[in-house]
C-alpha positions in Angstrom: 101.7 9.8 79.3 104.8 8.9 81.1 105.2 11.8 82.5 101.7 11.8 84.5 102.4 8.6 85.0 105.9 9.7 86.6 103.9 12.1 88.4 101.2 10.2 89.9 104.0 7.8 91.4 105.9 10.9 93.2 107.0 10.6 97.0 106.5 14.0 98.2 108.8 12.5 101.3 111.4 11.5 98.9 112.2 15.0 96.5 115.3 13.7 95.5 113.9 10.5 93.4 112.4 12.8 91.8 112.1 13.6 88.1 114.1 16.6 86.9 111.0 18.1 85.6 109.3 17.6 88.5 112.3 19.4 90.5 112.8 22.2 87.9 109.0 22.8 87.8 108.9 22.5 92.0 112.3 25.0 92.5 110.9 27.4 89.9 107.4 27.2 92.1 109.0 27.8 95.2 110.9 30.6 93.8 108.1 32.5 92.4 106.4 32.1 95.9 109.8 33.6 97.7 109.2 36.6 95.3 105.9 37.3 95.8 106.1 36.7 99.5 109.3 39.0 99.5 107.3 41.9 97.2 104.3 42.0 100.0 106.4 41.4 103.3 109.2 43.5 102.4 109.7 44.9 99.3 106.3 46.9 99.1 107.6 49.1 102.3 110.6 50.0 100.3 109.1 50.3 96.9 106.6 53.2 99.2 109.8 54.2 100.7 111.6 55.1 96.9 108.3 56.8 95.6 108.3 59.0 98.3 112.1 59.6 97.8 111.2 60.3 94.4 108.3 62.9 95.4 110.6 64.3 97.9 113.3 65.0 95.4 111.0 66.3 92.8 109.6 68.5 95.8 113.5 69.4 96.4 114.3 70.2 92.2 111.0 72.7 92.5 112.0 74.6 95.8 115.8 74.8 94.3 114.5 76.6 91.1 112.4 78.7 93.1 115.3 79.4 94.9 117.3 80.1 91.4 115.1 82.4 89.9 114.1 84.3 93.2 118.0 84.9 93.5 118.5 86.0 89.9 115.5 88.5 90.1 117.0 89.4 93.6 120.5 90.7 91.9 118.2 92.4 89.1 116.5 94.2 92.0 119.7 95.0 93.6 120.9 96.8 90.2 117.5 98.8 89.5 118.1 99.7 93.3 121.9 101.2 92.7 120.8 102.7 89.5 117.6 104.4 91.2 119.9 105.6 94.0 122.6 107.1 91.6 119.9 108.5 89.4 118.1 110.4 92.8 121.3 111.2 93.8 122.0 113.2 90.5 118.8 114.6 90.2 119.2 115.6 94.2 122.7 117.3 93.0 120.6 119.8 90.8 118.4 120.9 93.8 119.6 124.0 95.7 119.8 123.6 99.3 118.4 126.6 102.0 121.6 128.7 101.1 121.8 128.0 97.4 118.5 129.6 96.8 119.0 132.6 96.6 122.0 132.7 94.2 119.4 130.8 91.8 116.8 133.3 91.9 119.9 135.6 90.5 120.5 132.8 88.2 117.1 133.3 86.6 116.9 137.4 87.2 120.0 137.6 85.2 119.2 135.0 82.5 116.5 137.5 81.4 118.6 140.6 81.9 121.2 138.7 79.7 118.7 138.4 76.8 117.8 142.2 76.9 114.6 141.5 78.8 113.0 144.0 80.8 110.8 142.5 84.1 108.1 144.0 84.8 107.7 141.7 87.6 109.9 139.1 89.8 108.2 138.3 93.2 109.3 134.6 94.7 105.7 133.1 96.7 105.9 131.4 99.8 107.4 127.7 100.0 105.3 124.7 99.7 106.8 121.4 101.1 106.2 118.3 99.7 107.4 115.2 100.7 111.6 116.0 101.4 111.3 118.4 99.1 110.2 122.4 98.9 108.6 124.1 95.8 109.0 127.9 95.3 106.8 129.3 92.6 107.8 132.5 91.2 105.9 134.9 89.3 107.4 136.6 86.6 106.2 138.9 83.8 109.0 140.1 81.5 109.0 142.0 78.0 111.3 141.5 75.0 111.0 140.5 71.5 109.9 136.9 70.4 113.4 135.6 70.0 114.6 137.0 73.3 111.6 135.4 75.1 112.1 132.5 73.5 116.0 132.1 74.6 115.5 133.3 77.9 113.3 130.5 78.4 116.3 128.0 76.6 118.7 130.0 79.2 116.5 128.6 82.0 116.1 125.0 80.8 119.9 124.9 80.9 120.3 126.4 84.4 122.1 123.9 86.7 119.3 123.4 89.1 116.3 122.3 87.8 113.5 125.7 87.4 110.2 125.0 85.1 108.4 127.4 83.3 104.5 126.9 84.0 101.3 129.1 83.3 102.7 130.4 80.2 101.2 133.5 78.4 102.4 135.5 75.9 100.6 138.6 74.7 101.8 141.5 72.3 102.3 145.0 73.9 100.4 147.8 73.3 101.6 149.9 69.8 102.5 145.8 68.4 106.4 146.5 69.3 107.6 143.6 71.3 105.8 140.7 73.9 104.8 140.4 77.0 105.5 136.9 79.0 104.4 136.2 81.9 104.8 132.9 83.9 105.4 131.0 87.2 108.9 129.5 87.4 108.7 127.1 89.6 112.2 125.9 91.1 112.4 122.8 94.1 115.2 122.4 97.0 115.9 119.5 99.2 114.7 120.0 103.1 117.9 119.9 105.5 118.2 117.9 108.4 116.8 120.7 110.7 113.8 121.7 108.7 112.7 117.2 108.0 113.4 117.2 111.6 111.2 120.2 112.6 108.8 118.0 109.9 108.5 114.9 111.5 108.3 116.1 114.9 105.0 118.3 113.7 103.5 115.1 112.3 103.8 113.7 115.3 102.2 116.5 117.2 99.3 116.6 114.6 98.4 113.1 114.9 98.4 113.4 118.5 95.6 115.2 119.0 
């Protein structure tokens, strides 16, 4: 009772007659006021201004990670590329150029002869280009016994340039004494620079008119 009594007799012109309570409870008023007035006047702008730091650096963490993996898959990339090039460039080393082919066709003539084969036919067809790259198809019919065949073929797999055996048939010869084979070996060279030129500039004519 005191204290309301204390409180009803208060000077508000006079703060320092007053009561402690009265002062502790008045400064702790005023500062809950400077606070709140602080936290909507000022501190709200900055408080708007840290949570978009905060976005913006979250923002920043995602793009860097992006950034991370892109550049790890990029040096995967870069491998698969040197590997691919060093892989065509092998497989470009066992295709004959212009002047190579006809040593190869040789190649194959005498892997047959070489087995004890007799051909009954060897006649290269006419080039087919495709792409960089030219296909010769030839057609071959050759006689022998099974084993012989089937080395000869072996013989050919093995040849330093790449040739394929296609269209396969085998049939026995007439009396049952031996087999006939006969295939198309196909076998593919790289275009020079003249003949991808003389390529390119009938593209261009072609799509011209």
């Amino acid at each position: 009772m005191d204290f309301l009594e204390e409180l009803k007799n208060i000077d508000p012109n006079k703060p320092g007659g007053w009561p402690w309570l009265v002062k502790l409870a008045a400064f702790s008023a005023m500062f809950l006021v400077v606070v709140v007035s602080g936290a909507f006047l000022d501190w709200q702008d900055q408080y708007e201004n840290l949570k978009q730091v905060e976005r913006e650096e979250v923002t920043l963490k995602e793009s860097y990670l992006e950034k991370k993996r892109e550049a790890i898959n990029l040096d995967i990339i870069k491998k698969q590329l040197l590997d691919t090039q060093q892989s065509f460039g092998a497989l470009l080393k066992q295709l004959p150029s212009k002047s190579e082919m006809d040593a190869l066709l040789t190649d194959i003539n005498q892997a047959g002869l070489g087995r004890g084969l007799q051909f009954e036919l060897f006649r290269p067809g006419v080039e087919v280009a495709t792409g960089v790259f030219t296909e010769q198809p030839i057609a071959l019919k050759v006689t022998g016994n099974y084993d012989d065949l089937g080395n000869f073929a072996s013989d050919v797999s093995q040849l330093p340039r790449i040739v394929t055996l296609n269209d396969i048939k085998i049939s026995p010869l007439a009396g049952g004494v031996g087999l006939s084979l006969e295939a198309t070996a196909k076998t593919y060279r790289y275009l020079d620079e003249a003949e991808l030129a003389a390529q390119k500039r009938a593209a261009r004519a072609a799509r011209k008119k």
